[in-house]
C-alpha positions in Angstrom: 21.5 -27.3 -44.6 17.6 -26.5 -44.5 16.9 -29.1 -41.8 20.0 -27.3 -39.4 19.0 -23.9 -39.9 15.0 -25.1 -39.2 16.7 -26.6 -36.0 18.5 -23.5 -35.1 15.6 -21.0 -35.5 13.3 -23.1 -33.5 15.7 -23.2 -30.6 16.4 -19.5 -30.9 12.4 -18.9 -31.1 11.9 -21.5 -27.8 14.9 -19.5 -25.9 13.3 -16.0 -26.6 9.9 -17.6 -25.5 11.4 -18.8 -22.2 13.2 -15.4 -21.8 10.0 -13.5 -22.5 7.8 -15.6 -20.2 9.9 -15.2 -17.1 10.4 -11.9 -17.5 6.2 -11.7 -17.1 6.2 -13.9 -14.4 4.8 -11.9 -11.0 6.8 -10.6 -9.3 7.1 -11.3 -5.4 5.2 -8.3 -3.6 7.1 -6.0 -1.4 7.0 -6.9 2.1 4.5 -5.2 4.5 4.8 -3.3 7.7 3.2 -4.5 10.4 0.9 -2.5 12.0 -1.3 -2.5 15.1 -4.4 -1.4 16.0 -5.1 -2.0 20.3 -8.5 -3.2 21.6 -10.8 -1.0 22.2 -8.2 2.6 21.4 -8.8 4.5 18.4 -5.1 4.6 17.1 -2.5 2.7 15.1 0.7 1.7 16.6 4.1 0.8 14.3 7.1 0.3 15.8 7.6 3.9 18.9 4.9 5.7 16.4 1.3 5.9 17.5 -1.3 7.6 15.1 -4.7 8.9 15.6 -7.6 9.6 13.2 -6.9 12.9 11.8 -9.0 13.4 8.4 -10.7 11.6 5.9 -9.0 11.8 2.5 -9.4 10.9 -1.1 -8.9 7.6 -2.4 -6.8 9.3 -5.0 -4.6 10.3 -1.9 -3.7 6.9 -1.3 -0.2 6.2 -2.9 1.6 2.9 -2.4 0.0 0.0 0.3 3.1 0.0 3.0 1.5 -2.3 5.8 -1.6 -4.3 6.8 -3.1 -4.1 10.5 -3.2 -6.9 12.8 -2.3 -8.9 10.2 -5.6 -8.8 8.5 -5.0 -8.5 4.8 -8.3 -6.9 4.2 -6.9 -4.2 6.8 -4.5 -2.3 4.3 -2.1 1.1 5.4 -0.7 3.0 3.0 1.2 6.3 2.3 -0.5 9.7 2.3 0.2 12.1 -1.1 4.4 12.8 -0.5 4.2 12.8 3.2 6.3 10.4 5.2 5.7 7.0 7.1 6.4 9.3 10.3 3.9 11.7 9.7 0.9 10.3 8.0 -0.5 7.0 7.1 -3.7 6.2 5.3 -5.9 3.0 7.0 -8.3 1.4 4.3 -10.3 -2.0 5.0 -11.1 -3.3 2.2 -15.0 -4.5 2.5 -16.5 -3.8 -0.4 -19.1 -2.2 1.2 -18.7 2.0 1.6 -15.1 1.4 1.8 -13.8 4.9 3.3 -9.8 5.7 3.7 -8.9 7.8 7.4 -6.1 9.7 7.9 -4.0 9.4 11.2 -1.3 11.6 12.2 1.5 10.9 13.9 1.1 11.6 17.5 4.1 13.8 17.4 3.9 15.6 14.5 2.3 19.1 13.8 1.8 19.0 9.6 -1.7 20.8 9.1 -3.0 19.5 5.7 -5.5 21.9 3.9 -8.6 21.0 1.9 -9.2 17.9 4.0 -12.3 16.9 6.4 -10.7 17.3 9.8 -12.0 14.2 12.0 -12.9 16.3 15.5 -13.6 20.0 14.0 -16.9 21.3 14.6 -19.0 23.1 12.5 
């Protein structure tokens, strides 16, 4: 009776092992956007949408990575604070040297943001 109840408790321990183990395994990564960035024009292109530099933000502005440009993976995009894809993205390369985020703007969009460092504004 000892020797069945020994066998049953270790399969129940090996089948809550398994179970706990896969659900730490990694999960896949969602899949990027592919973004553009033209020779020798200071903009981003995705899909009809072109951006321009527009500000340089706080890395603590930078929400969830959505894309990487010209399929560089050091080249990241992400979302800007609540704003949407349409509006703002954030571009980040990822050097490790003075690694600065810049905000672009949709070309088409008219969202001021406040308490930003407006790329182009004079002092």
């Amino acid at each position: 009776m000892k020797k069945t109840s020994l066998i049953t408790l270790t399969i129940y321990v090996l089948t809550l092992t398994l179970v706990f183990l896969a659900s730490c395994a990694k999960k896949s990564p969602k899949e990027l956007l592919d973004f553009q960035l033209p020779n020798d024009q200071n903009m981003i292109l995705y899909q009809d949408i072109e951006y321009l530099p527009y500000g340089l933000p706080n890395k603590s502005d930078m929400k969830e990575q959505i894309g990487i440009l010209n399929n560089d993976e050091k080249y990241k995009v992400y979302s800007f604070q609540d704003y949407p894809l349409e509006e703002f993205i954030i571009e980040y390369y990822e050097s490790g040297l003075m690694d600065n985020p810049v905000l672009f703007r949709a070309s088409d969009c008219d969202t001021e943001i406040e308490d930003m460092y407006l790329l182009g504004e004079e002092e």
